[in-house]
VOKE-496494 format. One line per field, with one value per residue (C-alpha): residue number from 1; chain; x, y, z. Coordinates in pm, 1 decimal. Layout:
REM residues N
minu = c(NUM / ...)
drenmar = c(A / ...)
X = c(X / ...)
Y = c(Y / ...)
Z = c(Z / ...)
This chain:
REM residues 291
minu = c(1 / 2 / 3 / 4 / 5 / 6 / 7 / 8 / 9 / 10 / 11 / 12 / 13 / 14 / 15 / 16 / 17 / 18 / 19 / 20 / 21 / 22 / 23 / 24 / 25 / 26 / 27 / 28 / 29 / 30 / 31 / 32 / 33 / 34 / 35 / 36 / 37 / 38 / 39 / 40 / 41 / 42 / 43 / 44 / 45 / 46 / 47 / 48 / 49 / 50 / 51 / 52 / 53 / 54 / 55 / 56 / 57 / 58 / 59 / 60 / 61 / 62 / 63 / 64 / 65 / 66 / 67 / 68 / 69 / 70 / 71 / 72 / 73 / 74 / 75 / 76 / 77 / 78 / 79 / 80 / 81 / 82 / 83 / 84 / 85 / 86 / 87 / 88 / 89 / 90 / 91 / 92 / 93 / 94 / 95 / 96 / 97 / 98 / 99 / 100 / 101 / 102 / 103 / 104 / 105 / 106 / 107 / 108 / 109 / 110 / 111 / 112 / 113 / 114 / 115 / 116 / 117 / 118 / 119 / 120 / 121 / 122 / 123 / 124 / 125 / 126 / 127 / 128 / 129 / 130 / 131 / 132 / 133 / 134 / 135 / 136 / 137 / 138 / 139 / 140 / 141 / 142 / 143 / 144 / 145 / 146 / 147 / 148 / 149 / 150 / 151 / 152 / 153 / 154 / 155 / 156 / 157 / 158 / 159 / 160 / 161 / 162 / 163 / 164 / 165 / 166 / 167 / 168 / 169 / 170 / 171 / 172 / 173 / 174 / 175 / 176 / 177 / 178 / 179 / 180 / 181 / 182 / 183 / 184 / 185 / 186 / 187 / 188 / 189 / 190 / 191 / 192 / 193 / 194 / 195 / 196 / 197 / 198 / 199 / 200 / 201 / 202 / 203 / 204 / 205 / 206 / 207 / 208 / 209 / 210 / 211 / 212 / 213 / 214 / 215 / 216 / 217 / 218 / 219 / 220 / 221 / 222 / 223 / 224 / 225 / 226 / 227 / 228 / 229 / 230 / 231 / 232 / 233 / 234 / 235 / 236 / 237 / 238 / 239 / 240 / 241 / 242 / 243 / 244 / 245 / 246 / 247 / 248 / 249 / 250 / 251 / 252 / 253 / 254 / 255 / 256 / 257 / 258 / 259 / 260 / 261 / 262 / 263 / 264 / 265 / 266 / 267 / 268 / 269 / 270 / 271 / 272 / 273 / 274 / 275 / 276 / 277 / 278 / 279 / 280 / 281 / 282 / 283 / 284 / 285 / 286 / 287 / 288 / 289 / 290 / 291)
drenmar = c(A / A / A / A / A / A / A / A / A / A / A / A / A / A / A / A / A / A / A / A / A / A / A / A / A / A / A / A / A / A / A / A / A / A / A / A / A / A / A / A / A / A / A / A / A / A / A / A / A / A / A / A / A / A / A / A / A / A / A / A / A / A / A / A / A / A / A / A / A / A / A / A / A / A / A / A / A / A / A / A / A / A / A / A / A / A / A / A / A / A / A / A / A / A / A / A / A / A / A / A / A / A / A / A / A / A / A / A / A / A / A / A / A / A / A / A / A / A / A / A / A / A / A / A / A / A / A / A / A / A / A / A / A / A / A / A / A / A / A / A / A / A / A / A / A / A / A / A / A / A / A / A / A / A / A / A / A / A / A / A / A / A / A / A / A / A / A / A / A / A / A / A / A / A / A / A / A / A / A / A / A / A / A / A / A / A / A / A / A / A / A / A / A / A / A / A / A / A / A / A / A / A / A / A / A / A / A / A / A / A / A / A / A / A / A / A / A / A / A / A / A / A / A / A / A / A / A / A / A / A / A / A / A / A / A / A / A / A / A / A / A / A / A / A / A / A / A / A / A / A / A / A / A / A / A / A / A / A / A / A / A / A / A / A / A / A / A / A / A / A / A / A / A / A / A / A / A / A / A / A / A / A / A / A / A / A / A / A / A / A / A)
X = c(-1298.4 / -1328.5 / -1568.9 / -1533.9 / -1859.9 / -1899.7 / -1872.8 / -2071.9 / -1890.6 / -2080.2 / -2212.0 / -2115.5 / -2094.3 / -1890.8 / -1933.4 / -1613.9 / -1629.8 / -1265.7 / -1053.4 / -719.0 / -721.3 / -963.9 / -778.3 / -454.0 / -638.8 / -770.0 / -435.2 / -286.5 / -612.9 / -744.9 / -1050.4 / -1191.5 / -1341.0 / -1420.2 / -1614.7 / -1953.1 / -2098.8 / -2456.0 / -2705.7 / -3050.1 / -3349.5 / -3556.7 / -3606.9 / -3408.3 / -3025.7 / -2795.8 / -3005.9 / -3268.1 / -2982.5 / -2812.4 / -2985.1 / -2921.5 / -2588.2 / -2420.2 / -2608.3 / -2473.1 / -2121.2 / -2099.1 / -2284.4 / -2081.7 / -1762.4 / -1695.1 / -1689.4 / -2036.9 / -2011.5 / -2333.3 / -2354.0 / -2601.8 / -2689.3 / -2648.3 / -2920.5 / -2998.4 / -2933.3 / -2633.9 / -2471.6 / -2375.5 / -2360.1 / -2752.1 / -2717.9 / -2930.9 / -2775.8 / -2951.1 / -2922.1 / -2823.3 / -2512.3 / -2446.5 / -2479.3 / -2255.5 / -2016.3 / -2032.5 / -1996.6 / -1691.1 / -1576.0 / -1599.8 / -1460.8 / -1123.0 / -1165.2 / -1164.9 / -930.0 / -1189.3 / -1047.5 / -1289.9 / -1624.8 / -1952.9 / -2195.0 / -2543.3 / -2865.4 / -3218.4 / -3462.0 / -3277.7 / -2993.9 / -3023.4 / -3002.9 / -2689.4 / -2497.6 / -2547.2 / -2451.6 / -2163.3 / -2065.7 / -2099.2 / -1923.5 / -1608.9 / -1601.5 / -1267.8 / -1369.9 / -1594.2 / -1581.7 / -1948.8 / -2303.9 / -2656.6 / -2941.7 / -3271.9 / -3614.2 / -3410.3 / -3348.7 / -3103.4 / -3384.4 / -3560.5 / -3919.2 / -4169.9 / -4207.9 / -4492.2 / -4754.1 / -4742.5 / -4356.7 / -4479.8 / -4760.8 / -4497.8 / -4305.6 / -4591.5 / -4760.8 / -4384.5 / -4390.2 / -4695.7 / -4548.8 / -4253.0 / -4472.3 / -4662.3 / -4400.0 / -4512.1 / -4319.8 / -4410.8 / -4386.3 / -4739.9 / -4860.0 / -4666.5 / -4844.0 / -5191.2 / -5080.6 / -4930.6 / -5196.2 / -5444.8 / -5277.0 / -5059.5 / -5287.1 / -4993.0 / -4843.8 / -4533.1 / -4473.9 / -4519.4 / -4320.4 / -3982.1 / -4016.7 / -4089.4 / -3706.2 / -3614.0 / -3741.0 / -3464.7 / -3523.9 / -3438.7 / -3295.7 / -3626.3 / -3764.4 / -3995.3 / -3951.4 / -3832.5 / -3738.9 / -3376.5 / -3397.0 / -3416.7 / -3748.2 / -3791.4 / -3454.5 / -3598.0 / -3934.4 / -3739.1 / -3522.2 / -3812.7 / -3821.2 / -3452.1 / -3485.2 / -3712.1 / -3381.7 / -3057.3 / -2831.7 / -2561.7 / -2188.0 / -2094.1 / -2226.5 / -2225.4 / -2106.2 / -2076.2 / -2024.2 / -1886.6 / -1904.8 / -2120.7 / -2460.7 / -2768.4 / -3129.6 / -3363.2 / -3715.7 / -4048.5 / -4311.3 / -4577.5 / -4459.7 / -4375.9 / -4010.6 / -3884.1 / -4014.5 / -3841.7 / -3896.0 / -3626.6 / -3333.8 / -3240.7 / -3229.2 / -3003.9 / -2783.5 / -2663.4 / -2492.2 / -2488.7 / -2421.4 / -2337.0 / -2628.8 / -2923.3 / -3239.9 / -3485.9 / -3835.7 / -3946.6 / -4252.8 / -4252.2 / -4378.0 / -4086.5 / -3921.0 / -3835.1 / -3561.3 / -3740.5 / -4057.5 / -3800.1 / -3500.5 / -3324.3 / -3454.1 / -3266.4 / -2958.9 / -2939.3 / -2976.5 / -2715.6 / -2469.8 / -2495.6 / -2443.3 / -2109.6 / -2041.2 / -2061.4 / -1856.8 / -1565.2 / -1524.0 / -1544.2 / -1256.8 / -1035.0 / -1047.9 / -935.6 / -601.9)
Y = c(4522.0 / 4301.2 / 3977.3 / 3643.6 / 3500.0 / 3171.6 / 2861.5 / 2554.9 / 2264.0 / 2092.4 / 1715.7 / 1523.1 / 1187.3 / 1171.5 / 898.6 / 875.9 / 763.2 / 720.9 / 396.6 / 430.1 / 467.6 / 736.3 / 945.9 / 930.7 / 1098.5 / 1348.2 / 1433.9 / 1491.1 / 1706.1 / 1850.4 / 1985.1 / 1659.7 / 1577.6 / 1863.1 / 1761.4 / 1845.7 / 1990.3 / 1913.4 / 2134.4 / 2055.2 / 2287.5 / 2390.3 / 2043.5 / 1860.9 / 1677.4 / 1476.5 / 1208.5 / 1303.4 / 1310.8 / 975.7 / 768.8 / 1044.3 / 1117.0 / 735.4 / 759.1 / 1132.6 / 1020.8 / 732.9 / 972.9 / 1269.2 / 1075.8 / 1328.5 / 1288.5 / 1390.9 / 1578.9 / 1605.5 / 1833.7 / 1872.0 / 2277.1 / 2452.7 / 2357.3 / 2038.8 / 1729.7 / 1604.0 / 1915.1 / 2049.0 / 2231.3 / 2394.7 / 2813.7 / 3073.0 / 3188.6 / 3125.6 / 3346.1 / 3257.7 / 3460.5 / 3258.4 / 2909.8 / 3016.8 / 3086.1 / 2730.0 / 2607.0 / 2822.6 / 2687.1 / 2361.4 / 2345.5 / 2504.1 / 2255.7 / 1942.7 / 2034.1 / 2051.5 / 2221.1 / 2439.7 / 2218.2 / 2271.1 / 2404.7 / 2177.2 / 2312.8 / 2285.0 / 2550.4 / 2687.6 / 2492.0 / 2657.2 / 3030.1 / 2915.6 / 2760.5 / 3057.0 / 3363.4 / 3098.6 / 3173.2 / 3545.4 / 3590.4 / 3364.4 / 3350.5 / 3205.9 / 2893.5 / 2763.3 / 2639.1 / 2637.9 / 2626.7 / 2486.1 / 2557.4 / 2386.3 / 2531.4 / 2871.9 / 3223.4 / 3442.9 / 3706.3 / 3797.9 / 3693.2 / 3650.8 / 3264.4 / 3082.7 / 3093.4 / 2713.4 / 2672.7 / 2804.6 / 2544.9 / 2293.2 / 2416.4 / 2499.4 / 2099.8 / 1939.5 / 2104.0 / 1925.7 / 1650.6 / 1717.1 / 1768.8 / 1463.6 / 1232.5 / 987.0 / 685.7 / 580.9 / 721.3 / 658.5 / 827.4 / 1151.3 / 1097.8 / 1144.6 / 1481.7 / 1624.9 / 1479.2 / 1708.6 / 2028.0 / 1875.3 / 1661.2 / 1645.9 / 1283.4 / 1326.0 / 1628.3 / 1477.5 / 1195.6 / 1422.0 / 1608.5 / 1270.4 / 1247.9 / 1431.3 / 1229.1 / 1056.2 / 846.9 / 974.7 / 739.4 / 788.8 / 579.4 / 906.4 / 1053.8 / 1400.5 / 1619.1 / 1663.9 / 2062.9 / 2306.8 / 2428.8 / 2700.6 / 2829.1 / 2781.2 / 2947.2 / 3296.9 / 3249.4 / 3198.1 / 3573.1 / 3601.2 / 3297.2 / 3432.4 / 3768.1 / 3704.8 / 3970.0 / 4042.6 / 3947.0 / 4258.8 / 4591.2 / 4459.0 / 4122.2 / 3841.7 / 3552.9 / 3499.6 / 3133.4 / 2860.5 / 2893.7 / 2723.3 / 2782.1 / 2449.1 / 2586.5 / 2358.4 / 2455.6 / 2386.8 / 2601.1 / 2956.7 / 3035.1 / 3067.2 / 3217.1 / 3289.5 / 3681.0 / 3663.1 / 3626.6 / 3943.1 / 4038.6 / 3689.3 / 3829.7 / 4123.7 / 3893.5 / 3573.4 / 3687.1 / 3309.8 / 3192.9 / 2992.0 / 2917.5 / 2646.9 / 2495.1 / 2150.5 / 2021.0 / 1939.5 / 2002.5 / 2183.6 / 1897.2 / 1823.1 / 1571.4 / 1347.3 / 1365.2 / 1288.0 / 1199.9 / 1072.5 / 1399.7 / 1651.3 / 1425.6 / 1418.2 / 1787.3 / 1800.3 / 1584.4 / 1808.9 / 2076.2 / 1964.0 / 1886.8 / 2266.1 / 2353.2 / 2119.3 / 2259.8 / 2600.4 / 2498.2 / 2379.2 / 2706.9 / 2836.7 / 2559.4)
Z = c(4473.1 / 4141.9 / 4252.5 / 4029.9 / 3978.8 / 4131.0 / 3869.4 / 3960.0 / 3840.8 / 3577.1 / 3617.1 / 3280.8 / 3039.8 / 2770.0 / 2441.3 / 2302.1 / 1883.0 / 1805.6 / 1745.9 / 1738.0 / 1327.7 / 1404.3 / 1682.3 / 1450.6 / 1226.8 / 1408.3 / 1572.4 / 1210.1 / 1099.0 / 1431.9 / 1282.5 / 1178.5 / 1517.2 / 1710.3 / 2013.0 / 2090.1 / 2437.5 / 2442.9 / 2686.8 / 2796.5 / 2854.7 / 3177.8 / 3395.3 / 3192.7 / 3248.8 / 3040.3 / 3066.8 / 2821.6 / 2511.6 / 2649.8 / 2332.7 / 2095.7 / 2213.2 / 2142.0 / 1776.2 / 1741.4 / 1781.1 / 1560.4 / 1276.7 / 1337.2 / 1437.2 / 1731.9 / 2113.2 / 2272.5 / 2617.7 / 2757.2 / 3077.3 / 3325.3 / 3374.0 / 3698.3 / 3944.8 / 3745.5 / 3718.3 / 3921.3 / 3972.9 / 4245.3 / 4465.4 / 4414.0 / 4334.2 / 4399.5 / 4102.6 / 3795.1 / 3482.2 / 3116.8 / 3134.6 / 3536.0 / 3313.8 / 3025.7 / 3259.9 / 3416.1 / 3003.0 / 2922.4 / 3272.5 / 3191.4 / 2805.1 / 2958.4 / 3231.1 / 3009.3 / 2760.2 / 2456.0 / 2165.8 / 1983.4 / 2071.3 / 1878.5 / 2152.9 / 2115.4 / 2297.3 / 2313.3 / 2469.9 / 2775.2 / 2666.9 / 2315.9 / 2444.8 / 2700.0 / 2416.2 / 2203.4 / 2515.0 / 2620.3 / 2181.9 / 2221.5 / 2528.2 / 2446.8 / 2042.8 / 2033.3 / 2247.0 / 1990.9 / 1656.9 / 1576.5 / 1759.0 / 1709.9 / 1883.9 / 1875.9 / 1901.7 / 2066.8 / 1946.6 / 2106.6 / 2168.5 / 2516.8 / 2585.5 / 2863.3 / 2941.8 / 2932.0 / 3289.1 / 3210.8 / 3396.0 / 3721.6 / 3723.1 / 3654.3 / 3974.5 / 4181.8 / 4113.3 / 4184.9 / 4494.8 / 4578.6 / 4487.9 / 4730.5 / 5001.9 / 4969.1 / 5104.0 / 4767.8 / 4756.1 / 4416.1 / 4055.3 / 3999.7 / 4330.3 / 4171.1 / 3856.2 / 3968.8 / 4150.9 / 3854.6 / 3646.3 / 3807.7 / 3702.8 / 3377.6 / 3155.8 / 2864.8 / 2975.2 / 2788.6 / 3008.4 / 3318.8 / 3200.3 / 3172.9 / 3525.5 / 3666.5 / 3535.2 / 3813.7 / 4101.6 / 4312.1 / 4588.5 / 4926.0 / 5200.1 / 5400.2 / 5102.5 / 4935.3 / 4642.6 / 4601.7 / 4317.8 / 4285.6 / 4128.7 / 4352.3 / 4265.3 / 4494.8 / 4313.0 / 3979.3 / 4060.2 / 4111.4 / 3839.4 / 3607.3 / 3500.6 / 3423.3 / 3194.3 / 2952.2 / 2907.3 / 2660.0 / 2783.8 / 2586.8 / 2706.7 / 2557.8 / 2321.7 / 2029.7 / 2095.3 / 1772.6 / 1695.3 / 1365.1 / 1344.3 / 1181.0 / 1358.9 / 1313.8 / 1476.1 / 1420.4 / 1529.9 / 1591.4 / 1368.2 / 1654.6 / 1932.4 / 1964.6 / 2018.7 / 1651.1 / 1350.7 / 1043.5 / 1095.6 / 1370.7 / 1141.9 / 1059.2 / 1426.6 / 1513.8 / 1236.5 / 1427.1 / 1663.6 / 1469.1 / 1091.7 / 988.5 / 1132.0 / 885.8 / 1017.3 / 973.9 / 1079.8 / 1151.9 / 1141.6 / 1547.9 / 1905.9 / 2127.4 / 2243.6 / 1822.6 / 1938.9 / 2148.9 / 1896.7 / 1562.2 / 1707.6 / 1325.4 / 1177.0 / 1420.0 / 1419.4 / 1066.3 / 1099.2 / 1372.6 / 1139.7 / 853.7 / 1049.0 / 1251.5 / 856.3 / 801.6 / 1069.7 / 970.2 / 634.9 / 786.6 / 1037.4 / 766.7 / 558.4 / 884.7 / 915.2)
């Protein structure tokens, strides 16, 4: 008996760029403004890119879908779920659902390696995809995520009713403010006036492991499309070595640093957009070769 994996409909915001001058255009010459489907990483949502999204699609003149990620954000329902391949799925799901024609697939971190699976595993979807501070490569993560989870959890069960009462928990564990800034993203008030933390982080705690694998779609799976990997300079998940490897399933795909922490687009935001730009750039006059 065949079983369909389960899709989790996708939470989303959209910034639309055209006028009507614009969308004529782009009706005539379809390639001009392919969308783009922005991903976040681990704790993250669609939130975090809402700034950079509106300035994204006045630079690249293309509609920006931002999604929230299975098990984050506002979607729902919660899975127990929770592998890149599960997420791409959701993606793919959702790009047939809306109607987007060939999108350029955005991510960051987690985001990053389930924009690049959701390329190999449905190449003809996709026009082009850009991952920052990513590689397509497995790897063990970090003991520093299950501190995360573990110190929200206190958090959870301290029935705090303000942001600053969460603070000095997490504070105790996570002395990076900037970090404890974006989880305390996540908190949502609940109608018994407390704060909770909307991801499911007992869900996320298991699902750690399977995070750090990129399984591929399929032996040998490609995608022959413009690709680009942006890696920070000051973390560990990219390094210039890892090229010839991406290659094998990426052969289009350049490769460069940035002087940066991990979270590049939050710490220089009008850097990776110009990057971004010149990159949906690339992928337009690749799509018109194609027309």
């Amino acid at each position: 008996m065949t079983i369909t994996a389960y899709i989790i409909p996708l939470a989303h915001s959209v910034v639309k760029h055209a006028t009507h001058a614009t969308a004529a255009a782009a009706s005539a010459r379809p390639s001009a403004h392919r969308p783009l489907v922005v991903m976040h990483g681990l704790f993250g949502s669609k939130q975090n890119w809402q700034s950079l999204s509106k300035a994204l699609a006045r630079s690249a003149q293309a509609d920006v879908w931002t999604v929230d990620l299975r098990n984050h954000g506002e979607s729902l329902p919660h899975s127990r779920d929770m592998t890149i391949p599960d997420m791409a799925r959701d993606v793919a799901a959702f790009v047939k659902e809306q109607g987007l024609e060939r999108p350029v697939l955005i991510g960051h971190s987690m985001g990053g390696k389930v924009a690049m699976h959701t390329a190999l595993a449905h190449p003809s979807l996709f026009s082009g995809v850009m991952s920052l501070d990513m590689a397509p490569v497995a790897f063990k993560l970090s003991l520093i995520f299950p501190t995360y989870i573990s110190t929200m959890q206190l958090v959870d069960a301290a029935h705090v009713t303000k942001q600053t009462e969460a603070d000095a928990i997490l504070k105790k564990y996570i002395p990076d403010t900037g970090v404890r800034m974006f989880l305390m993203t996540n908190l949502k008030r609940q109608p018994d006036g407390t704060l909770k933390f909307r991801v499911p982080l007992g869900i996320l705690a298991k699902a750690l492991p399977k995070l750090g694998e990129f399984p591929l779609p399929a032996p040998g799976a490609t995608f022959g499309g413009p690709t680009m990997i942006l890696g920070a300079t000051r973390a560990d998940y990219v390094r210039p070595s890892m090229l010839d490897e991406v290659r094998t399933m990426f052969p289009q795909c350049e490769l460069e640093m940035m002087e940066a922490g991990h979270w590049l687009h939050a710490e220089r935001p009008a850097d990776v957009m110009e990057k971004i730009v010149g990159f949906v750039e690339r992928v337009r006059r690749s799509e018109e070769r194609r027309e």
